[in-house]
C-alpha positions as CSV (number, residue, x, y, z in Angstrom):
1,X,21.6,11.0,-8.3
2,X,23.0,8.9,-5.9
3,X,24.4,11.9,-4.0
4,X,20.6,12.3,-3.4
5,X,18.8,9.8,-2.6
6,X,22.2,9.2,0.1
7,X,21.1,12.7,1.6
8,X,18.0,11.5,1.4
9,X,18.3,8.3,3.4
10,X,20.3,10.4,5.7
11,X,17.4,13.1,6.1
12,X,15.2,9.8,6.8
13,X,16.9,9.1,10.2
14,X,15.5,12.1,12.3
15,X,12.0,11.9,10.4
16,X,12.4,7.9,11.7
17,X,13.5,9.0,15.5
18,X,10.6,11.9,15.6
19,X,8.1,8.8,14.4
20,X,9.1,6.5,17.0
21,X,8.6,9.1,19.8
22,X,5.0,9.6,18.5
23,X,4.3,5.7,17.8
24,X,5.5,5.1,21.5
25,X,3.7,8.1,23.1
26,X,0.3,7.0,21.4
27,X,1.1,4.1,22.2
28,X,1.4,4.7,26.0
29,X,-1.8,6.9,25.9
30,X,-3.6,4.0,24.7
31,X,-5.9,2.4,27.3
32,X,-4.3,-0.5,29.3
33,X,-1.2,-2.4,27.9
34,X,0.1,-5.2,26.3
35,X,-0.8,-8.0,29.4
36,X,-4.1,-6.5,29.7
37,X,-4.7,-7.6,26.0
38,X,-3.6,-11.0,27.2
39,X,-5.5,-11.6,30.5
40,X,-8.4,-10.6,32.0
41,X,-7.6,-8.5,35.1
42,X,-11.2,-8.8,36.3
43,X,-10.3,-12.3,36.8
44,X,-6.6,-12.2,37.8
45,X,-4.6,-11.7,41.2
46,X,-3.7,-8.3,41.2
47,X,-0.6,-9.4,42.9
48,X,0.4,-11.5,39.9
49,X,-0.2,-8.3,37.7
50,X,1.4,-6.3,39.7
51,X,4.5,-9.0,39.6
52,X,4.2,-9.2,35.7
53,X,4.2,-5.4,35.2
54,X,7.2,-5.2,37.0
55,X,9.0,-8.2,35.2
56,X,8.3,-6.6,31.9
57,X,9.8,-3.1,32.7
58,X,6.4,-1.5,32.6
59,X,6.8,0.0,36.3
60,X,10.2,1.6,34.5
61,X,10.6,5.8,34.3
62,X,8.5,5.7,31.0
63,X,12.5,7.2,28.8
64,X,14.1,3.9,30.1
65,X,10.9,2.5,28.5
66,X,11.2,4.1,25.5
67,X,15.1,3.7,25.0
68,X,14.9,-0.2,25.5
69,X,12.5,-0.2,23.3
70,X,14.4,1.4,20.2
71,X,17.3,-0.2,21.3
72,X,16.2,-3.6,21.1
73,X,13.8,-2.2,17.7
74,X,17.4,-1.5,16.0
75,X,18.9,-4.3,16.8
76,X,16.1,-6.6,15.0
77,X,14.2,-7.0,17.9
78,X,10.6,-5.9,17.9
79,X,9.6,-8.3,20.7
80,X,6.6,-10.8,21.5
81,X,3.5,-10.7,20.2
82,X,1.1,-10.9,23.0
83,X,-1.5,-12.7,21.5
84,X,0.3,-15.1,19.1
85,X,2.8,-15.8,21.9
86,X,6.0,-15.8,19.4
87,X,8.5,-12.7,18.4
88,X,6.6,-10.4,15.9
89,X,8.8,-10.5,13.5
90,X,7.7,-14.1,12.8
91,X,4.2,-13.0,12.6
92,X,5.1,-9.8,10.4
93,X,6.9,-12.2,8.3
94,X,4.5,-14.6,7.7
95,X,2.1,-12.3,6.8
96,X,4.1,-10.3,4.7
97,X,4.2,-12.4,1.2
98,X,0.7,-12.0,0.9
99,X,0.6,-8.0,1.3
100,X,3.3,-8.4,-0.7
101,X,1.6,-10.1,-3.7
102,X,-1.6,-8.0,-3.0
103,X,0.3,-4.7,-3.7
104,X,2.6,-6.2,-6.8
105,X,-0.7,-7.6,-8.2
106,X,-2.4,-4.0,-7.8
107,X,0.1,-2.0,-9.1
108,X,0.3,-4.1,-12.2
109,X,-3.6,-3.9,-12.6
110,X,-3.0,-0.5,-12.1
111,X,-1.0,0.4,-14.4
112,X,-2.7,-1.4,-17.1
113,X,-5.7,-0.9,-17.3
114,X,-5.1,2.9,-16.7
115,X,-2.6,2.9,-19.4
116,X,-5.3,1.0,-22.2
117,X,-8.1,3.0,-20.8
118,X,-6.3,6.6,-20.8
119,X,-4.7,5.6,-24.3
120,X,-7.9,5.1,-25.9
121,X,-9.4,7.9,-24.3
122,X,-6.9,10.6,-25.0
123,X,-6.8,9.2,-28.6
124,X,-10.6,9.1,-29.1
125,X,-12.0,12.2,-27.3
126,X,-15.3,13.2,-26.7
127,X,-16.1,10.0,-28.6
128,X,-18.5,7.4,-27.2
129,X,-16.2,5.0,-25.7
130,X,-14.1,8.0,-24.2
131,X,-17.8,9.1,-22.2
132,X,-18.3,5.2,-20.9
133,X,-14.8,5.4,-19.6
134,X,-15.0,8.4,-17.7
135,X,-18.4,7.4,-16.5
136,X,-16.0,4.3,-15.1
137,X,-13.5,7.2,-13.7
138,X,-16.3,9.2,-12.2
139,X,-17.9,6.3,-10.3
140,X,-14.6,4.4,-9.5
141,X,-13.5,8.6,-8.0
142,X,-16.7,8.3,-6.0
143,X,-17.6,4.9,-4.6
144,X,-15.2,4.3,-1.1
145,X,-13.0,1.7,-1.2
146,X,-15.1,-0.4,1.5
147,X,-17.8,-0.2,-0.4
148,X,-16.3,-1.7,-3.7
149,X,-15.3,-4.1,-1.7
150,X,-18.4,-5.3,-0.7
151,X,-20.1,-4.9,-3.5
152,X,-17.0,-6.5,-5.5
153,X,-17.5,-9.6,-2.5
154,X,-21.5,-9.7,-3.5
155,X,-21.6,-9.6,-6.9
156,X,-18.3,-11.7,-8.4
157,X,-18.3,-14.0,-5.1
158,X,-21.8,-14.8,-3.7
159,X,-23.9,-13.9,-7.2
160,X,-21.4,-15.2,-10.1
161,X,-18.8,-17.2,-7.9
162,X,-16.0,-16.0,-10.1
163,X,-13.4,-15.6,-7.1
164,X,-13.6,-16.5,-3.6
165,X,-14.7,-13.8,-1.0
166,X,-11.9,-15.0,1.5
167,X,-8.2,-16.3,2.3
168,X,-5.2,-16.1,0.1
169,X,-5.2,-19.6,-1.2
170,X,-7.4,-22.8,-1.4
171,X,-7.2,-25.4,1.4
172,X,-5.5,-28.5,0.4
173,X,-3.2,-27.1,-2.1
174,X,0.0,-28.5,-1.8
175,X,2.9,-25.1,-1.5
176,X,4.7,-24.6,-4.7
177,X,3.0,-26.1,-6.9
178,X,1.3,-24.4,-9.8
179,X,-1.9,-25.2,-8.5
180,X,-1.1,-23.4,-5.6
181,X,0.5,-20.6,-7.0
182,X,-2.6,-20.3,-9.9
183,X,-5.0,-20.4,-6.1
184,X,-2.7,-17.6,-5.2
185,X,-3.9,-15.8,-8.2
186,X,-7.1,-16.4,-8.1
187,X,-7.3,-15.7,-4.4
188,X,-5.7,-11.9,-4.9
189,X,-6.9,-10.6,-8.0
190,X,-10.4,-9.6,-6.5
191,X,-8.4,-7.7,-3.5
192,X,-6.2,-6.3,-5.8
193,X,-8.3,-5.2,-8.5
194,X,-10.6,-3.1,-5.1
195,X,-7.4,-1.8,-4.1
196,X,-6.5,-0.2,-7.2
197,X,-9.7,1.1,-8.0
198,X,-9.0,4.7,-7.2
199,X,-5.6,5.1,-8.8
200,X,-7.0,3.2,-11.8
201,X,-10.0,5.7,-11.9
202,X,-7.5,8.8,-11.4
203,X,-4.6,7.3,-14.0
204,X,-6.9,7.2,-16.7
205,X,-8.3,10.6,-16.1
206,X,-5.5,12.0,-15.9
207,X,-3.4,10.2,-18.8
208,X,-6.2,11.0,-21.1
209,X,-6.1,14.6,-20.4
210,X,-2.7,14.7,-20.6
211,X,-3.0,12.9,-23.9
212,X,-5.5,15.5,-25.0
213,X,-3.2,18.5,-23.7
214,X,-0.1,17.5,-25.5
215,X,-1.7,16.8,-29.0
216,X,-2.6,20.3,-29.3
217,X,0.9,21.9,-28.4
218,X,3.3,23.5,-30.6
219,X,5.6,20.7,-31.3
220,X,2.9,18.1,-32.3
221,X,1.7,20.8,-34.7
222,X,5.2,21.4,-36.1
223,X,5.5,17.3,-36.6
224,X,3.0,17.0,-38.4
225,X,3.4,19.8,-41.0
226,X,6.7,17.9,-41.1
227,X,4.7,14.8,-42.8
228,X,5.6,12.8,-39.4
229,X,2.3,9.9,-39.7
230,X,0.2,9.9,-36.6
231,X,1.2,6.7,-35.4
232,X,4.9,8.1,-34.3
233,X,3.3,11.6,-33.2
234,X,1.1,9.6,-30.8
235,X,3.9,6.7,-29.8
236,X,6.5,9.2,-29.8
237,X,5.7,12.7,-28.7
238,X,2.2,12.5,-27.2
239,X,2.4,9.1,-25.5
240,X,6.0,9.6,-24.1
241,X,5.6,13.1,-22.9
242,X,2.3,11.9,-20.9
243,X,3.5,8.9,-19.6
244,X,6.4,10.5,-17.8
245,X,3.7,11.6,-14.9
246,X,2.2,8.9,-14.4
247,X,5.7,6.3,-14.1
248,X,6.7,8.7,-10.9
249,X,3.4,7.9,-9.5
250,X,5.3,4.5,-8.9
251,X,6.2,5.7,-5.5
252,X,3.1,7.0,-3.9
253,X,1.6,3.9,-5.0
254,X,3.4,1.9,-2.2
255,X,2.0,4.0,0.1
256,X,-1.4,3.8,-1.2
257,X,-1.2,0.6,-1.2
258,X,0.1,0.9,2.6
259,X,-3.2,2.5,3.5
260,X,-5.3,1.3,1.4
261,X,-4.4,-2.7,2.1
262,X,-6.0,-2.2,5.7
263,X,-9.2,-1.8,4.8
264,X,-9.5,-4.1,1.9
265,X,-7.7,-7.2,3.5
266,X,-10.5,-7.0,6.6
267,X,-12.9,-6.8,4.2
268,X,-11.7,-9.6,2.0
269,X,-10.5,-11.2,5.7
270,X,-6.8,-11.3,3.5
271,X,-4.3,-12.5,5.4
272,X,-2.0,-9.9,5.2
273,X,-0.5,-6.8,7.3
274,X,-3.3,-4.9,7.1
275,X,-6.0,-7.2,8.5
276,X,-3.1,-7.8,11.2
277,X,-2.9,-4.4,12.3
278,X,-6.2,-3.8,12.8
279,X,-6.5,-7.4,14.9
280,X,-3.5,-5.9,17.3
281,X,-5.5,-3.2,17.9
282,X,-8.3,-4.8,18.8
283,X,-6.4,-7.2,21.1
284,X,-4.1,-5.0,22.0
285,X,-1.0,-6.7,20.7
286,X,1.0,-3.0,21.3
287,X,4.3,-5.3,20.2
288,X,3.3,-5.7,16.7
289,X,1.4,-2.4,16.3
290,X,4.0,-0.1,17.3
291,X,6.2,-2.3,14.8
292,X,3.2,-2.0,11.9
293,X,3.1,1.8,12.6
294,X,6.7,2.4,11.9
295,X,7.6,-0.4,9.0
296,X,4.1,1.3,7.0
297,X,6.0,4.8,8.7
298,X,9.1,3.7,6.9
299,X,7.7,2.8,3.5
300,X,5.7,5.7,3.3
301,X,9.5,7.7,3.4
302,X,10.9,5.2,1.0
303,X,7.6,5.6,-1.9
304,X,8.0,9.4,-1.3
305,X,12.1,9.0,-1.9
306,X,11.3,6.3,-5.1
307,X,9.0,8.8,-6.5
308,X,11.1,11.7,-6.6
309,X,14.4,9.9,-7.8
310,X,11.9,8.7,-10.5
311,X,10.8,12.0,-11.7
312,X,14.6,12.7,-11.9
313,X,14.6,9.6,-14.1
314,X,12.3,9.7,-16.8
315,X,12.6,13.0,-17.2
316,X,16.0,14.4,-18.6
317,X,15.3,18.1,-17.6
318,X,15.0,17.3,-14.1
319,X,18.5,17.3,-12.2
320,X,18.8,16.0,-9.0
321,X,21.8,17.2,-7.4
């Protein structure tokens, strides 16, 4: 196992390098640069431009470009955010406890509710509860995320003011606290809930057929001509067999999350990284996007790696060598 996932880390590098080439190319392609998204060049000397471009290397041969720039990237230096006017990784970082909390709180959600949901539906097919459920699957499978947002934003903000429709905590709060941390809370679970509504949707669907599949096998048969009851059939052979699925999903749920955070946290204006990478595109903050693109770049590598070493896991007949 660990032979593995150090090959795999390994096999990361040159998937990392090839990324970086692509985030810096796109990001050269991209109209303008990082002091056009910081002053107005209608208004501005081009002389002092001029001056500027060549102060920040951006007159270089576009490789000496590109080298300083991953040199400086592995050293822990992602530069200066061009609109906030301090190094990124102080903006990354103070954004990143609240995408953070966002994605815990949705994979817990997650996980859940699929697992109470697909439980009683695998164990009560075809039965009236199992049809309102996957009515639930179908439309959560169907509706867009944005969408669920804002109908999530109009009907539990603005109609029944159950959870706010903004921000990650209330104002006035003071830090640690369990006030604050119970505003955290509240502030998320909204988010959160939108954010897993796919995977919820598709986890239930897919636990309870695999429920369903399993408790008409050969094995389940033989356990109960044995006398076995149906409580340790279901806990024991059904349940753990069909489970094993759904725990590597564990992995690809980070990236999910990744991709899915973006759109919900501008929808629920969530301070997070999501909502910032969209603002740096808008602004042209390349600093910060270019080091979004290959931390979400990176993650997405790690949840694939997570996923297959927990396959390997949870399931003894799978030998990762």
């Amino acid at each position: 196992m660990l032979k593995y996932a150090f090959r795999r880390i390994l096999g990361m590098i040159p998937m990392l390098f090839l990324i970086s080439v692509i985030v810096f190319t796109l990001a050269k392609l991209m109209p303008g640069d990082s002091l056009s998204g910081e002053i107005d060049p209608r208004n501005t000397n081009p002389q002092y431009i001029q001056e500027m471009r060549e102060k920040l290397g951006y007159n270089d041969p576009v490789p000496q470009q590109y080298f300083r720039w991953v040199g400086n990237f592995v050293q822990g230096d992602f530069g200066k955010s061009t609109r906030f006017k301090i190094d990124v990784s102080e903006v990354i970082g103070e954004r990143l406890p609240n995408t953070i909390m966002l994605g815990i709180t949705s994979i817990i959600i997650t996980y859940i509710l699929a697992f109470i949901m697909g439980t009683y539906a695998g164990r009560k097919p075809y039965t009236l509860g199992d049809n309102f459920i996957s009515g639930l699957n179908y439309l959560g499978l169907s509706i867009p995320a944005f969408v669920a947002g804002v109908f999530a934003i109009f009907l539990f903000s603005f109609k029944l003011g159950w959870f706010p429709s903004n921000g990650s905590v209330d104002i006035g709060v003071t830090e640690g606290t369990l006030e604050y941390w119970l505003s955290r809370l509240h502030h998320v679970f909204l988010p959160a809930v939108v954010l897993g509504f796919l995977n919820i949707a598709s986890y239930t669907q897919f636990l309870r057929n695999d429920i369903i599949e399993n408790s008409r096998k050969d094995f389940v048969r033989t356990a109960r001509a044995k006398g076995t009851s149906e409580k340790k059939i279901y806990n024991v052979h059904i349940l753990r067999n069909s489970i094993i699925p759904l725990i590597t999903y564990l992995g690809f749920d980070i990236v999910a999350i990744i991709s899915g955070a973006i759109i919900t946290e501008t929808i629920f204006t969530y301070p997070g990284l999501g909502q910032l990478f969209l603002q740096s595109v808008g602004t042209r903050d390349y600093p910060v996007l270019m080091t979004l693109t290959m931390l979400f770049s990176f993650l997405t590598l790690l949840g694939n790696l997570v996923a297959d070493i927990l396959y390997g896991v949870v399931d003894p007949r799978i030998r990762l060598d």
